[in-house]
ZAKEBA-33831 format. One record per residue (C-alpha): residue number from 1; residue in three letters; y, z, x. Coordinates in steps of 0.02 Angstrom, whole numbers, m for minus. Layout:
PT   k   r  north     up   east
PT NUM ala      Y      Z      X
...
END
This chain:
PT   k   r  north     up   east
PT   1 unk      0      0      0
PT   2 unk    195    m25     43
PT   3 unk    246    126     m1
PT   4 unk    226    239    162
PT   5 unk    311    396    181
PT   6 unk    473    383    315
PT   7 unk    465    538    406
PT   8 unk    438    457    586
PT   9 unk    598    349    570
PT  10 unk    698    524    517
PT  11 unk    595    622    652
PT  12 unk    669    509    798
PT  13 unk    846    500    712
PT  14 unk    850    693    700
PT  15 unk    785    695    877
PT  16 unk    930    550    954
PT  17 unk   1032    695    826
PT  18 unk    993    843    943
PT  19 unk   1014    743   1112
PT  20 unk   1182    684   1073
PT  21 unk   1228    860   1024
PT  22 unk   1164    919   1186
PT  23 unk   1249    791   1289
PT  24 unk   1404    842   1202
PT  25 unk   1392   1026   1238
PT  26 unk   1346    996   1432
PT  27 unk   1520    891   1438
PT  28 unk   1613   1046   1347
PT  29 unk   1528   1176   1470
PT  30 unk   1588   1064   1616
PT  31 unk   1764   1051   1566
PT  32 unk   1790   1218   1516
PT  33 unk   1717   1267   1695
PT  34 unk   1839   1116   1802
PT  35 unk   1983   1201   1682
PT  36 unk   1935   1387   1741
PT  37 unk   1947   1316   1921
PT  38 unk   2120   1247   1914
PT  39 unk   2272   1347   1945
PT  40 unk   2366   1428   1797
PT  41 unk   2532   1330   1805
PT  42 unk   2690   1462   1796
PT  43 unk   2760   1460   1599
PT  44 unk   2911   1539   1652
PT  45 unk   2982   1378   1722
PT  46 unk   3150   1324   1689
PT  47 unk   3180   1491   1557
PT  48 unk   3311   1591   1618
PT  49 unk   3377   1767   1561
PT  50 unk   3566   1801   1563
PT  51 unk   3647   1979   1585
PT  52 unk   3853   2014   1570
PT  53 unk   3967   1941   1451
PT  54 unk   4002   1763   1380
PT  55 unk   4146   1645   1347
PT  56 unk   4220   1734   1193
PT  57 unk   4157   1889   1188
PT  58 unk   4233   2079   1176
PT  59 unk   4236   2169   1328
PT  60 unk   4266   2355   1253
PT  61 unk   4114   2285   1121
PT  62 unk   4006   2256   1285
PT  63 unk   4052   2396   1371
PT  64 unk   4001   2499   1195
PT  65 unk   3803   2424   1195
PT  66 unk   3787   2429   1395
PT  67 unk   3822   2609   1389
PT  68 unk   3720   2659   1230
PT  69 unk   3577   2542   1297
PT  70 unk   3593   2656   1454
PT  71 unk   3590   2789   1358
PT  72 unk   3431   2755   1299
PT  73 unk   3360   2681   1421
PT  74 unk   3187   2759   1468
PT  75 unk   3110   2627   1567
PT  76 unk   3026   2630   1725
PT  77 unk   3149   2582   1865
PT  78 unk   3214   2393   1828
PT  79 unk   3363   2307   1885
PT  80 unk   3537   2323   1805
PT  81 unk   3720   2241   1839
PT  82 unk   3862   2371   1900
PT  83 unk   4017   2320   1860
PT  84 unk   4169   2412   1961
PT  85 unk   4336   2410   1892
PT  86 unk   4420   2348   2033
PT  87 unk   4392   2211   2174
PT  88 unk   4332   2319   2332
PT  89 unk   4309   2300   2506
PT  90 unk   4123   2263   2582
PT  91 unk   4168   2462   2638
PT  92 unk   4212   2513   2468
PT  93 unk   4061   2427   2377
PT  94 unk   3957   2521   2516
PT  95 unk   4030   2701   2451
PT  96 unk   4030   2670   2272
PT  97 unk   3847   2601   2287
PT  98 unk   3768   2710   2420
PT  99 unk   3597   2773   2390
PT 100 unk   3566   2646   2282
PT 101 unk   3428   2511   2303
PT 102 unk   3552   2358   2308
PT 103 unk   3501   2155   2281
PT 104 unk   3680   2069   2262
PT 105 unk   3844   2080   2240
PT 106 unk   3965   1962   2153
PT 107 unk   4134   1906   2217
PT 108 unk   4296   1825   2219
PT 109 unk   4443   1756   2290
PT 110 unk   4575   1851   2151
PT 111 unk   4726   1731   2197
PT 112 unk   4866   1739   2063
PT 113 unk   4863   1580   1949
PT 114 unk   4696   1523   2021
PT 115 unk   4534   1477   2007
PT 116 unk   4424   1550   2131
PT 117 unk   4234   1513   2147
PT 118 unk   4106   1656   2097
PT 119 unk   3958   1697   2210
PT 120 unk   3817   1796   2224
PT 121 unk   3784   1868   2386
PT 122 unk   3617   1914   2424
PT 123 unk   3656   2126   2519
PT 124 unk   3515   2213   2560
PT 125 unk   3651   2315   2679
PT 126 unk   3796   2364   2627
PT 127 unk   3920   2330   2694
PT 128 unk   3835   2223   2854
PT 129 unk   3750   2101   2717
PT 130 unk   3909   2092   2630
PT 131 unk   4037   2047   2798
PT 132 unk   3876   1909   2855
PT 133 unk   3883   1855   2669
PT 134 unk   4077   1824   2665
PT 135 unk   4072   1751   2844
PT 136 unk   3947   1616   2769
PT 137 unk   4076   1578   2622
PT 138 unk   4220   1572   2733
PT 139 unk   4123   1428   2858
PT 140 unk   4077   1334   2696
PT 141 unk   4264   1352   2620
PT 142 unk   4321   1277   2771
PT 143 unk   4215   1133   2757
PT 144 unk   4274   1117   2587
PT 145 unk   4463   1119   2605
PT 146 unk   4440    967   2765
PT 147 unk   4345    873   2622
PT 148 unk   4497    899   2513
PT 149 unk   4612    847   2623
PT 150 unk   4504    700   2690
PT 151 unk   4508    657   2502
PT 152 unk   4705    663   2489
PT 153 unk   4755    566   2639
PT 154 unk   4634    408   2556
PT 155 unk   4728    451   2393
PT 156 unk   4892    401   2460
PT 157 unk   4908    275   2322
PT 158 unk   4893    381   2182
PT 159 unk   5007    533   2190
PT 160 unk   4923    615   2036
PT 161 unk   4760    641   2122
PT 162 unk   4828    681   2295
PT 163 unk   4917    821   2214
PT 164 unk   4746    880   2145
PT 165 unk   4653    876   2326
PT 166 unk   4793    956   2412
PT 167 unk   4807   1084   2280
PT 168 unk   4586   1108   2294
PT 169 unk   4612   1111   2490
PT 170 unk   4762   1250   2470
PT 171 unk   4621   1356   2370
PT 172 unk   4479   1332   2486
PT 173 unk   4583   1367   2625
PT 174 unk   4655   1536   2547
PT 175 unk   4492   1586   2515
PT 176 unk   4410   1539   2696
PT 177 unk   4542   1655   2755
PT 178 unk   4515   1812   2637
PT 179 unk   4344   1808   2645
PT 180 unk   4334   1817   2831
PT 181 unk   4443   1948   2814
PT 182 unk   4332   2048   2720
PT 183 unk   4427   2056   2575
PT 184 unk   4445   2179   2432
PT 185 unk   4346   2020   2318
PT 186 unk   4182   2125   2286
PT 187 unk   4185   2161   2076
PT 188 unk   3991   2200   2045
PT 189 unk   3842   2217   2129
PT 190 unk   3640   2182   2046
PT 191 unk   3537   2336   2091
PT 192 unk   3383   2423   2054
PT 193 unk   3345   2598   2023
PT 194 unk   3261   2721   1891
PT 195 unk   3353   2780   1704
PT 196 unk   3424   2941   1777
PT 197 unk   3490   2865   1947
PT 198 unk   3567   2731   1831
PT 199 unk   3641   2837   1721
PT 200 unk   3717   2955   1860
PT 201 unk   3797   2781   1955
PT 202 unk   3879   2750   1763
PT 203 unk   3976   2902   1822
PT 204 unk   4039   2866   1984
PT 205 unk   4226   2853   2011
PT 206 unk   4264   2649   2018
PT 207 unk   4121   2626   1916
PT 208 unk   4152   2539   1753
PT 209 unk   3991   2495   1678
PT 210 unk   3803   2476   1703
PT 211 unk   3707   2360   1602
PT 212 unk   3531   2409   1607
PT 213 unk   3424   2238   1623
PT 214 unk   3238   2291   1608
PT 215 unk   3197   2122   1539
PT 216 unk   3231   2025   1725
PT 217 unk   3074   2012   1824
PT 218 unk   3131   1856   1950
PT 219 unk   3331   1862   1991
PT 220 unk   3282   1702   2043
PT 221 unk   3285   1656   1861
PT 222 unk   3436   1760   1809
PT 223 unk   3592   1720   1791
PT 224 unk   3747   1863   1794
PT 225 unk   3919   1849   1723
PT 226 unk   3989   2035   1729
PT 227 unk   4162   2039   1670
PT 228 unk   4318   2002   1797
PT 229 unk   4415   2183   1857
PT 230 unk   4551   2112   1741
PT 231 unk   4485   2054   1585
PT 232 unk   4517   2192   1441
PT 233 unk   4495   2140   1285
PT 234 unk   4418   1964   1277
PT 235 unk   4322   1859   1397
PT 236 unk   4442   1703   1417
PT 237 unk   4392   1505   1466
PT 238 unk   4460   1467   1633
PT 239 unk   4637   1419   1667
PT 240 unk   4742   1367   1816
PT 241 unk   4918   1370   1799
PT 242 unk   4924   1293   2011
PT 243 unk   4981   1336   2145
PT 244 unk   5054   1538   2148
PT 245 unk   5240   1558   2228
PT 246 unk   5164   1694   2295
PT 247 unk   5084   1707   2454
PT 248 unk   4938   1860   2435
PT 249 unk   4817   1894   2341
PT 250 unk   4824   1962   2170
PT 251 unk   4758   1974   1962
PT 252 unk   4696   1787   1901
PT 253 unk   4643   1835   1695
PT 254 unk   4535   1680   1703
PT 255 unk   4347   1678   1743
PT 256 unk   4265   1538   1869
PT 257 unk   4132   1462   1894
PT 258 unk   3983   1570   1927
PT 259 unk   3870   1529   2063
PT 260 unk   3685   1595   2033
PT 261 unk   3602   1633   2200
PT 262 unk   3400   1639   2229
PT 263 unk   3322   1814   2236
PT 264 unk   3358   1893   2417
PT 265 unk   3223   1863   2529
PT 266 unk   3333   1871   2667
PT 267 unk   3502   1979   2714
PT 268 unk   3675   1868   2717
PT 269 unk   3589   1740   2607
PT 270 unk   3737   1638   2512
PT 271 unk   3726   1513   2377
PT 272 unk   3866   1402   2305
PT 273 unk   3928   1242   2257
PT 274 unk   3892   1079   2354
PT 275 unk   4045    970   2367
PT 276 unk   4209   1009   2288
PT 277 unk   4293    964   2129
PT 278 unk   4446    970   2114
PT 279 unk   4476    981   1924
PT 280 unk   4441   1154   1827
PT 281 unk   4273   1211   1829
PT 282 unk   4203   1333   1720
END
């Protein structure tokens, strides 16, 4: 008769079934294992954490939540951004700070009616870190205010932007000088301690804040903006009203442009900007 049963011909699919399962699984188990073996890429990259004040905001409204976030503050020891309420010497930073576990400082040039760069200066030191640090700026300000005037002399033709270089080689050259002076340009420092030592460097005399920062892990990946000596109510865009009739230093109420250095692997380690611009920077 015709009518055989067809168990064979679903015995061998059932079996080609099971080997194709089987091949599949071996494939999984090998990727899964080449995956284990490869290195776990870094998902922090290209996040960064910001800790200060913003374009905008109050100052007496930050200074409020630093200090009540100090206050409360009951983490293990973590970094945190000092801000002093005045620009001091590398000497002075070195008093108000000492005994305290210190990364960086921040600085600037506070000419009247100008725009001075902000930098981070890796201090591990105080105040040897801090002189080296300045000494560094100073060469690179240099370099910057020939470029400027390199740039004028070719823009003999348009008086407009000759005024601009010569004005940008003024600044770098007012600021080569005061910083290898060692000038009073020091107005916070990034440092690292526990709650209580925190909390007792909030009280220091020249101290104006301390914004606890637990969250930073890498200060490679941080960025800080604590608020200029001079800025008392609201944190201002940057202005320059040009060149100052007066020859020292003195208060600037605008902010500039903040220069974010790597974390300090090495004492007297500067960062800043490449080549100069000579329009406003923020």
């Amino acid at each position: 008769m015709s009518d055989d049963p067809a168990p064979p011909r679903r015995s061998r699919s059932a079996a080609l079934t099971w080997l194709a399962l089987a091949c599949a699984l071996v494939v999984l188990v090998v990727a899964v294992a080449q995956r284990r073996d490869r290195p776990v890429s870094d998902r922090t990259v290209g996040e960064v954490t910001r800790v200060g004040v913003t374009d905008g905001a109050s100052i007496p409204a930050y200074l409020r939540a630093a200090g009540d976030e100090l206050a409360r503050l009951d983490a293990p020891d973590g970094y945190a951004l000092v801000s002093f309420g005045d620009y001091l010497t590398p000497a002075r930073a070195a008093a108000a700070l000492d005994g305290t576990r210190v990364s960086a400082v921040v600085a600037r040039v506070p000419l009247p009616g100008r725009q001075t760069e902000i930098v981070r200066i890796a201090a591990l030191r105080l105040p040897q870190d801090v002189v080296a640090g300045m000494t560094g700026v100073a060469t690179r300000k240099d370099r910057e205010a020939a470029d400027y005037r390199s740039r004028a002399a070719a823009a003999a033709a348009d008086p407009e932007l000759r005024r601009a270089y010569d004005s940008g080689a003024e600044v770098a050259a007012r600021e080569a000088e005061a910083y290898r002076a060692g000038c009073a340009c020091v107005y916070a420092a990034v440092v690292g301690a526990a709650p209580d030592a925190l909390r007792a460097l909030a009280g220091r005399p020249g101290v104006r804040v301390v914004d606890p920062a637990p969250e930073v892990t890498r200060l490679d990946r941080t960025v800080f903006t604590p608020p200029l000596p001079e800025q008392r109510d609201v944190v201002r865009p940057p202005a320059d009203t040009g060149p100052a009739e007066a020859g020292g230093m003195g208060d600037s109420s605008e902010a500039a442009r903040t220069v974010s250095g790597p974390s300090p692997t090495a004492p007297a380690s500067v960062t800043g900007s490449g080549a100069p611009n000579p329009a406003p920077t923020s």
